[in-house]
Rosetta silent file (secondary structure, phi, psi, omega in degrees, C-alpha in Angstrom):
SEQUENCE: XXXXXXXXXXXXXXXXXXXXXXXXXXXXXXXXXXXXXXXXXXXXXXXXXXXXXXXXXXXXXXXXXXXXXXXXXXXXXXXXXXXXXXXXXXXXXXXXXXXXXXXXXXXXXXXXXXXXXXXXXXXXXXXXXXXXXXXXXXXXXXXXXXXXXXXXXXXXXXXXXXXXXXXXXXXXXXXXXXXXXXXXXXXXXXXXXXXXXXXXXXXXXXXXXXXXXXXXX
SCORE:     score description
SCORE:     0.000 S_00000001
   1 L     0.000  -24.627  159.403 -142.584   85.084  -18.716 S_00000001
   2 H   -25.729  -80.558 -174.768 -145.714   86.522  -17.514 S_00000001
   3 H   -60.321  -18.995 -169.583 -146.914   87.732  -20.083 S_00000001
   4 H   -93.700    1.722  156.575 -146.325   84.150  -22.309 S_00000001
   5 H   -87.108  -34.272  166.778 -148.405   82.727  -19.386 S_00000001
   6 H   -48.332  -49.240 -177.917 -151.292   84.839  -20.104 S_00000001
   7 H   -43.212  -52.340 -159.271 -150.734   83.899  -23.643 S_00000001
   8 H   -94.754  -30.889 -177.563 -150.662   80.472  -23.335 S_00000001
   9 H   -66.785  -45.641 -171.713 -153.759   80.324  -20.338 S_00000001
  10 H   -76.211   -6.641  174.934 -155.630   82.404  -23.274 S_00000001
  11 H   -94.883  -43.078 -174.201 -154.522   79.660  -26.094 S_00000001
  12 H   -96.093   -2.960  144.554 -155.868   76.855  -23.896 S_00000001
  13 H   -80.541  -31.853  160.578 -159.371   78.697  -23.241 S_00000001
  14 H  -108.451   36.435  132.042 -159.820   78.638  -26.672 S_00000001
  15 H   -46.206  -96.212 -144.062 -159.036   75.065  -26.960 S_00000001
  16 H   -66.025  -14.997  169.771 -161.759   74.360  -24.714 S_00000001
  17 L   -98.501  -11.480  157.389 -164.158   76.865  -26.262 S_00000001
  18 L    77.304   28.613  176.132 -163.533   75.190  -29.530 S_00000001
  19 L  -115.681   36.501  179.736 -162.365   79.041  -31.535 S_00000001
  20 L  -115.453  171.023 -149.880 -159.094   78.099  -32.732 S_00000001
  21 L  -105.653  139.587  174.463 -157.771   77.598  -36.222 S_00000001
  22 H   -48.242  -39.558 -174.965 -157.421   73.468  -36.946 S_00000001
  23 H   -70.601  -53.378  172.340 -153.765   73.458  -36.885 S_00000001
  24 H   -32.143  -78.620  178.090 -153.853   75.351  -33.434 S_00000001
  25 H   -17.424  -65.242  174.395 -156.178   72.948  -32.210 S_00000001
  26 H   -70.024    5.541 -161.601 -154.054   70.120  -33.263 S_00000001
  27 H  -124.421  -44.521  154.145 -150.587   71.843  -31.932 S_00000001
  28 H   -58.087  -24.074  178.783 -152.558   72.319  -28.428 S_00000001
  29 H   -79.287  -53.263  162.684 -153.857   68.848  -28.249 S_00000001
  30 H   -37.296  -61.215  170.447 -150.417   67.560  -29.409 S_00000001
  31 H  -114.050   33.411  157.699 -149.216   69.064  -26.315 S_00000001
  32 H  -109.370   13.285   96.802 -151.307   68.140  -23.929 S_00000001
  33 H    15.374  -74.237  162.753 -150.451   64.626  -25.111 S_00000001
  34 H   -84.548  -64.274 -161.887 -146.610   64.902  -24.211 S_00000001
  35 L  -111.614  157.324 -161.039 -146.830   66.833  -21.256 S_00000001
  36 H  -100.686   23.443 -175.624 -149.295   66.631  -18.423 S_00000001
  37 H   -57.203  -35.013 -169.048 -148.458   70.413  -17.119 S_00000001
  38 H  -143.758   35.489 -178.376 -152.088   71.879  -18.065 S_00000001
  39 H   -87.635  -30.295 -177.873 -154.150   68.956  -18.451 S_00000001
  40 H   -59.645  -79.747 -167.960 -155.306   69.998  -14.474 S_00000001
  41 H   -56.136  -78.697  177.323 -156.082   73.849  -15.666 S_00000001
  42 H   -39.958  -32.538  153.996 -158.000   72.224  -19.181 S_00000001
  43 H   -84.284  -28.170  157.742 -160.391   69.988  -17.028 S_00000001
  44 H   -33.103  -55.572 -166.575 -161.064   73.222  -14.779 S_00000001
  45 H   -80.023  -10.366  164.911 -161.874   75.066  -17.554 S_00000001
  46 H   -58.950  -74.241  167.747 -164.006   72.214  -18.754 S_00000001
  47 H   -29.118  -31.144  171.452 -165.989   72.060  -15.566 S_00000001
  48 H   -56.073  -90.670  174.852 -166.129   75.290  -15.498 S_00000001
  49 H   -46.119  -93.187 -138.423 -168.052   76.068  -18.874 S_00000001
  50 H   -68.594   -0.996  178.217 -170.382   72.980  -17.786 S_00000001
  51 H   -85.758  -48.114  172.181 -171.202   74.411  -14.373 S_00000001
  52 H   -67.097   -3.453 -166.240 -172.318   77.730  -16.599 S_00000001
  53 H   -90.239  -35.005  155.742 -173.991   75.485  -19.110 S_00000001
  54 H   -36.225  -35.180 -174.680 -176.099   74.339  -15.957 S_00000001
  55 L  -116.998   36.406  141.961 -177.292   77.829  -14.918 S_00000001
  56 L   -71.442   89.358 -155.709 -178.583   78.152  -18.404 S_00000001
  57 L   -79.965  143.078 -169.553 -182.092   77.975  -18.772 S_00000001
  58 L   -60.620  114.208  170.632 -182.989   74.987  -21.553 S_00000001
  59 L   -88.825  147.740  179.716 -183.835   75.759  -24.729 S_00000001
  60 L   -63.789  151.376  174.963 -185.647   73.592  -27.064 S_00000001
  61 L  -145.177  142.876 -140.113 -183.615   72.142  -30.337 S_00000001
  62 L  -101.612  140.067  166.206 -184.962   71.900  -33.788 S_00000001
  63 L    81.577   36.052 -175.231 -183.337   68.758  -35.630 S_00000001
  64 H   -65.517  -50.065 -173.310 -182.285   66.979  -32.007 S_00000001
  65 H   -85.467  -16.183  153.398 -181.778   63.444  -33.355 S_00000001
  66 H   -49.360  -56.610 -174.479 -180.004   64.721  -36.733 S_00000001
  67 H   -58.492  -27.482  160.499 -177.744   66.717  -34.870 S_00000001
  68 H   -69.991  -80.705 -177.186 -176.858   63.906  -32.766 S_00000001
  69 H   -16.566  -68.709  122.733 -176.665   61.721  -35.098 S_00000001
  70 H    25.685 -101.402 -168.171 -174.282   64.321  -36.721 S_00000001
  71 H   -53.165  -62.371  172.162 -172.191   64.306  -33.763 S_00000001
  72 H   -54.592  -27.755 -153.630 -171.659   60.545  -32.898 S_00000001
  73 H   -86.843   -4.237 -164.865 -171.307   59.736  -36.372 S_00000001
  74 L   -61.108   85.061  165.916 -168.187   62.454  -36.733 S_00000001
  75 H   -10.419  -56.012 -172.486 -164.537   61.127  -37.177 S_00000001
  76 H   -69.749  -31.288 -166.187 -162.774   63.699  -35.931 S_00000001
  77 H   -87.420    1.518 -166.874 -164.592   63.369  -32.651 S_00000001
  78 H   -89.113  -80.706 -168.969 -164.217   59.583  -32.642 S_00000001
  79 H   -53.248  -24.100 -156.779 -160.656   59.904  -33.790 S_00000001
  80 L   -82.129  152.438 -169.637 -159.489   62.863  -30.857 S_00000001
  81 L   -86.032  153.459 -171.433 -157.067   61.089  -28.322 S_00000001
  82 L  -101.401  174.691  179.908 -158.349   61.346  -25.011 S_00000001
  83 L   -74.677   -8.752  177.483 -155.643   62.831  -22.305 S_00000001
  84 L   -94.013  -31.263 -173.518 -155.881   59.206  -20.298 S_00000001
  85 L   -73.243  153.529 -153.846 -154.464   57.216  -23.311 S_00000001
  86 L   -55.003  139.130  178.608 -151.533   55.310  -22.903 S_00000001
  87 L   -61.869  129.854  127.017 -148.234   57.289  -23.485 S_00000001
  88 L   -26.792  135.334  156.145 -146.002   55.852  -26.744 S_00000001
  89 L   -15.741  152.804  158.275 -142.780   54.486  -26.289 S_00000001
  90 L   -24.361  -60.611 -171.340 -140.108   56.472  -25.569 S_00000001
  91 L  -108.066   27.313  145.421 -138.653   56.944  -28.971 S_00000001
  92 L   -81.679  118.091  173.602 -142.066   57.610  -30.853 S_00000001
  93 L   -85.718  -56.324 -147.149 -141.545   61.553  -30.913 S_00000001
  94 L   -80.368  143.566  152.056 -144.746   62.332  -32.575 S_00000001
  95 L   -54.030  163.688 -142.752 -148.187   62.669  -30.422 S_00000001
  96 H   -95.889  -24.631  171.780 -150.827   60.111  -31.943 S_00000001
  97 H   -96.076   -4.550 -177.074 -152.444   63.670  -33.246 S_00000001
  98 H   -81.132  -29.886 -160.606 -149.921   65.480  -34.255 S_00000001
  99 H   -91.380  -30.379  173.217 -148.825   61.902  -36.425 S_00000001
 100 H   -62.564  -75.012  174.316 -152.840   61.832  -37.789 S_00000001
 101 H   -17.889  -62.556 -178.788 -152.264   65.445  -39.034 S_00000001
 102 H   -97.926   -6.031  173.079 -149.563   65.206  -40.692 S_00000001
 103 L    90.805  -46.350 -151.168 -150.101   61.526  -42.447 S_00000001
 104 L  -128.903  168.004 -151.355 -146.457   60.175  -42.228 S_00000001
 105 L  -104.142  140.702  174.555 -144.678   58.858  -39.054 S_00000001
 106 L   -37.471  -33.696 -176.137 -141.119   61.120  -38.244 S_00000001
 107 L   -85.338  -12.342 -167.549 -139.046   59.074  -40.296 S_00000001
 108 L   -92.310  -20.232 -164.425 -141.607   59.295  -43.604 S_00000001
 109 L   -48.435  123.862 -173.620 -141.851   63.214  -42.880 S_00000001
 110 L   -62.904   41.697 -153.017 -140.588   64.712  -46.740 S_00000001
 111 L   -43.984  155.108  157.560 -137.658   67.212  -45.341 S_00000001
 112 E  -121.721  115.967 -159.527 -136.447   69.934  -47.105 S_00000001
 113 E   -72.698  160.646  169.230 -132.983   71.786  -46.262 S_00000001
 114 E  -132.520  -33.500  168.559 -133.627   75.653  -46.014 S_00000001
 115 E  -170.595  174.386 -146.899 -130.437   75.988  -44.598 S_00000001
 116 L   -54.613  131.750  171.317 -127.164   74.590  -43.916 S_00000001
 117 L    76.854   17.319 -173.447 -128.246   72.535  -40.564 S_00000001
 118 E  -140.648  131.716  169.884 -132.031   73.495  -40.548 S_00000001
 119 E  -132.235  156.841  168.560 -134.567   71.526  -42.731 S_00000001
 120 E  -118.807  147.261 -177.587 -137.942   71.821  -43.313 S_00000001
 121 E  -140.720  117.287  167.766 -141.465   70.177  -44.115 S_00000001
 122 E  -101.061   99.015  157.238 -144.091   72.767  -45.206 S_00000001
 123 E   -58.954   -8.271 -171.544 -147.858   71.853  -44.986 S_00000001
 124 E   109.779 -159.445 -172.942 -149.209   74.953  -46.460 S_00000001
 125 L  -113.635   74.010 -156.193 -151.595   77.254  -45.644 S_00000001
 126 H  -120.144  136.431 -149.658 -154.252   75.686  -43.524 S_00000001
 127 H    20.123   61.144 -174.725 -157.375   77.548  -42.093 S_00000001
 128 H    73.786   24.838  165.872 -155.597   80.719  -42.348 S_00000001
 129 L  -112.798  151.337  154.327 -152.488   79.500  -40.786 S_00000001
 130 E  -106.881  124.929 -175.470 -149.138   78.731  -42.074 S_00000001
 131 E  -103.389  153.968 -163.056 -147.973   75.030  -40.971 S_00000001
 132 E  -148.982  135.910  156.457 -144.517   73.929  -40.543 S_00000001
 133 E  -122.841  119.684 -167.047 -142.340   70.875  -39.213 S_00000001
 134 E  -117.180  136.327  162.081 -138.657   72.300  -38.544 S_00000001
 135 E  -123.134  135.812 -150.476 -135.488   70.215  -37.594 S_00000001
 136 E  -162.784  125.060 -161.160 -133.032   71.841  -36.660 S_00000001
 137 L   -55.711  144.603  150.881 -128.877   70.751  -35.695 S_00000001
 138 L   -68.343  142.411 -156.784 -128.003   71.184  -32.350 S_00000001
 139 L    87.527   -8.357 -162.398 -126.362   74.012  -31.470 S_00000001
 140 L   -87.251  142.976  174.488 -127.681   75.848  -34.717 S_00000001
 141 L  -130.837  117.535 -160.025 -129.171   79.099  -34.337 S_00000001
 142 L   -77.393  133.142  169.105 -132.043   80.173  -36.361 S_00000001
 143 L    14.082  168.103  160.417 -132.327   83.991  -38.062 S_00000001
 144 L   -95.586  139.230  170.570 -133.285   86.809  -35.871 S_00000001
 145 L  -179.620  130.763 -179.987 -137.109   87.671  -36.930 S_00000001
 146 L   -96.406 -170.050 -147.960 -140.260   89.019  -35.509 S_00000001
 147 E  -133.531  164.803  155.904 -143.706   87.978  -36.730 S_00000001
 148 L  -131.213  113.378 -159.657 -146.619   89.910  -38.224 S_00000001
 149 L    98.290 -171.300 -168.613 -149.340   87.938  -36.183 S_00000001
 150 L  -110.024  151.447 -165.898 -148.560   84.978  -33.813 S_00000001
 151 E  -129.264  103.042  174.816 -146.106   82.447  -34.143 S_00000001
 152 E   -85.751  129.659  159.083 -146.596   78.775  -32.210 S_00000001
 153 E  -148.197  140.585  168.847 -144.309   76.340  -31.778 S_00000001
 154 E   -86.792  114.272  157.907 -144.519   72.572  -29.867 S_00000001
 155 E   -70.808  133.105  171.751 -141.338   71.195  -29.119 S_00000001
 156 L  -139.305   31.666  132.597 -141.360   67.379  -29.602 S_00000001
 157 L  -165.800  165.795 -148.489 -137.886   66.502  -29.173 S_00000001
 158 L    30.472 -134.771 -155.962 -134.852   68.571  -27.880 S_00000001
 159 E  -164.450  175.651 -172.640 -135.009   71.841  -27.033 S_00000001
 160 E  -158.908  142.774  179.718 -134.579   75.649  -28.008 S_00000001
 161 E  -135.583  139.354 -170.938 -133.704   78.748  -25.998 S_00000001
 162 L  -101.350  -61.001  153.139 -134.804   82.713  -27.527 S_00000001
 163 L   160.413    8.100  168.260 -133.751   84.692  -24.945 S_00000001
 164 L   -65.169  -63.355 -140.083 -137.647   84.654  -23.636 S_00000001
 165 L  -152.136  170.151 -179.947 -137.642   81.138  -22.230 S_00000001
 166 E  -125.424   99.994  172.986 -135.921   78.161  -22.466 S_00000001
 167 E  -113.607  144.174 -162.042 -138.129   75.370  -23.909 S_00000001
 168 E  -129.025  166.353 -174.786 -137.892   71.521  -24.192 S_00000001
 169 L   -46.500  141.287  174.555 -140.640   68.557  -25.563 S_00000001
 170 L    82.845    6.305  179.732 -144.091   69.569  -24.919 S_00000001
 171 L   -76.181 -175.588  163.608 -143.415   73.205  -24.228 S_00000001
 172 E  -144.153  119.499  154.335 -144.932   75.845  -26.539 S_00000001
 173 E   -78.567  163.459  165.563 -143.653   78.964  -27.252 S_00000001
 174 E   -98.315   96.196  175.492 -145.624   82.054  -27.713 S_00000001
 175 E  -131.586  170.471 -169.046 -144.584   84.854  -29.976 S_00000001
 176 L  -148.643  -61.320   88.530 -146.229   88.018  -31.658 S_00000001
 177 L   -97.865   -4.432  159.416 -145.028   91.568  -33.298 S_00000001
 178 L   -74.237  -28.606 -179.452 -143.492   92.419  -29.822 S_00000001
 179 L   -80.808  118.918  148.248 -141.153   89.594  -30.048 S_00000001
 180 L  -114.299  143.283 -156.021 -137.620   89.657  -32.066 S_00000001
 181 L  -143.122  140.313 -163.692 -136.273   86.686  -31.327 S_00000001
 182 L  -130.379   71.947 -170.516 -132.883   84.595  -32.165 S_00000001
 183 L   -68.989  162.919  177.659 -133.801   80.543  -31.155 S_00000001
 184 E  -154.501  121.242 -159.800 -131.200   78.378  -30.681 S_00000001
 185 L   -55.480   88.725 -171.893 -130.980   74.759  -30.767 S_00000001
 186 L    10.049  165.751  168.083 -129.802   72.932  -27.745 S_00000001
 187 L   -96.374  -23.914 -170.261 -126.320   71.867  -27.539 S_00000001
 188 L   -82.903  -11.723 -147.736 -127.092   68.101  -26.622 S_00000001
 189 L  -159.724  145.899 -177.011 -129.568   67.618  -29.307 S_00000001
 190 L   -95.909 -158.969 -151.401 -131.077   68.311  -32.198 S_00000001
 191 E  -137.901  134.090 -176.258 -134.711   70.488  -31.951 S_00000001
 192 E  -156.655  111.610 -175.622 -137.739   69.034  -33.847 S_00000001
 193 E  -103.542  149.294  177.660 -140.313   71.310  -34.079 S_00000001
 194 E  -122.386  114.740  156.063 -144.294   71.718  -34.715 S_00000001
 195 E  -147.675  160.052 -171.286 -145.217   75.540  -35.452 S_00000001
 196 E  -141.143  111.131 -174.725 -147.943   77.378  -36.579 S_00000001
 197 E  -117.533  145.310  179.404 -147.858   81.250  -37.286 S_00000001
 198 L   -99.311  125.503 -162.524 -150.544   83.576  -38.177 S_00000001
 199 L    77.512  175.936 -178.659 -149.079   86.235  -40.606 S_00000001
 200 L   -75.917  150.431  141.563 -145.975   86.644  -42.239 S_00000001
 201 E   -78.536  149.027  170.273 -142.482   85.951  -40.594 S_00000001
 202 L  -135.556  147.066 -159.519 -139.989   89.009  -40.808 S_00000001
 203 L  -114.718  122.788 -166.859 -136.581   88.251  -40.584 S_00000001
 204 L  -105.755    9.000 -160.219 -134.710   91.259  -38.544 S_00000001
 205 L  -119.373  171.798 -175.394 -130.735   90.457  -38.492 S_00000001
 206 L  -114.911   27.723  163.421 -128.493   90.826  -41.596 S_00000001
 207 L  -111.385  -22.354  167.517 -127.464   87.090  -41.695 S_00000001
 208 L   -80.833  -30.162  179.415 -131.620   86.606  -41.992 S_00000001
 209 H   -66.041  -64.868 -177.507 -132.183   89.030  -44.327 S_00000001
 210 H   -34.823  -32.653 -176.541 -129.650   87.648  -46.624 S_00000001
 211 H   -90.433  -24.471 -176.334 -131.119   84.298  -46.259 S_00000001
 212 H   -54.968  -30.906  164.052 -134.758   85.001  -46.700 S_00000001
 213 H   -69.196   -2.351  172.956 -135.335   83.916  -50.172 S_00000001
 214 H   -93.950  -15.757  174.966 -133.847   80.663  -49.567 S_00000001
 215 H   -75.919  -26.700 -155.856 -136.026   80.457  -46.187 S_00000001
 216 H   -97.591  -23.844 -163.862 -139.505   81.683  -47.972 S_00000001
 217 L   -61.390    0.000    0.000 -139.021   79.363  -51.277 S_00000001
């Protein structure tokens, strides 16, 4: 568990340094949103970076009032939820950015079965990412499979256990080409997932293998 705290302290500096692929960006915001576990450590590191941006000596900038302009006039930055806005009801699952993202509201999402008790809604391929929304029965336990690259996933309603960690809404796991991994849905509930992996999935069990063309189609 160590190591998926480094992981995850090094996914939420570059939040705040503004280097992460859009979906990241939007799978980190999304869960600092639900849960308020590292909203404390994310204004640190804010304060932080502006205390060095202080002991910076000021350079002049060409274009000042375009670039403002620019900046104020920008949607997305308009549009980003601040960590102070009022929580949704209870039984709104999706975060207000996670729900932006994706266009449709949990019940509008277009599922797709992949397999018996697991469905899927595939966004694509977006800034070099592959995006995903997975539901998934309780109790159901998905393929065995390691990653080539990193593999995110935001809980937003039940829960999932790997044999890593045990995670429930707002966690994030962390996984990479070190991990093979066998999740498994809660027993109480079913698991409704936000992930975003870098690279291929590889599926490493012979009940995954068998299944992977109906998983990659």
């Amino acid at each position: 568990m160590e190591q998926e705290e480094r992981n995850m302290d090094a996914l939420l500096a570059g939040y705040v340094a503004g280097t992460l692929a859009e979906p990241a960006l939007i799978l980190v915001r999304s869960h600092l949103e639900i849960s308020p576990v590292n909203r404390g450590f994310i204004r640190d590191l804010e304060a932080f970076g502006g205390d060095m941006l202080e002991e910076i000596e000021p350079a002049a900038i060409t274009g000042r009032e375009e670039k403002l302009k620019a900046i104020f006039s920008d949607t997305a930055f308009e549009n980003a939820p601040s960590l102070t806005s009022a929580p949704r009801k209870p039984s709104d699952i999706l975060p207000n950015a996670l729900r932006d993202f994706l266009g449709y509201d949990l019940k509008d999402v277009p599922w797709r079965t992949r397999l018996p008790g697991m469905k899927e809604y595939k966004l694509g391929e977006i800034d070099g990412c592959n995006v995903s929304m997975l539901w998934i029965r309780a109790g159901m336990a998905m393929p065995t499979h390691t990653h080539h690259g990193t593999e995110l996933t935001l809980v937003l309603d039940g829960g999932f256990s790997d044999g890593i960690g045990h995670y429930i809404r707002g966690d994030v796991s962390y996984a990479d080409e070190s991990v093979d991994h066998k999740p498994v849905a809660d027993d109480d509930g079913d698991c409704i997932c936000f992930a975003v992996t870098e690279g291929d999935l590889q599926l490493t069990g012979p009940v995954g293998r068998f299944f992977a063309p109906f998983i990659r189609g």
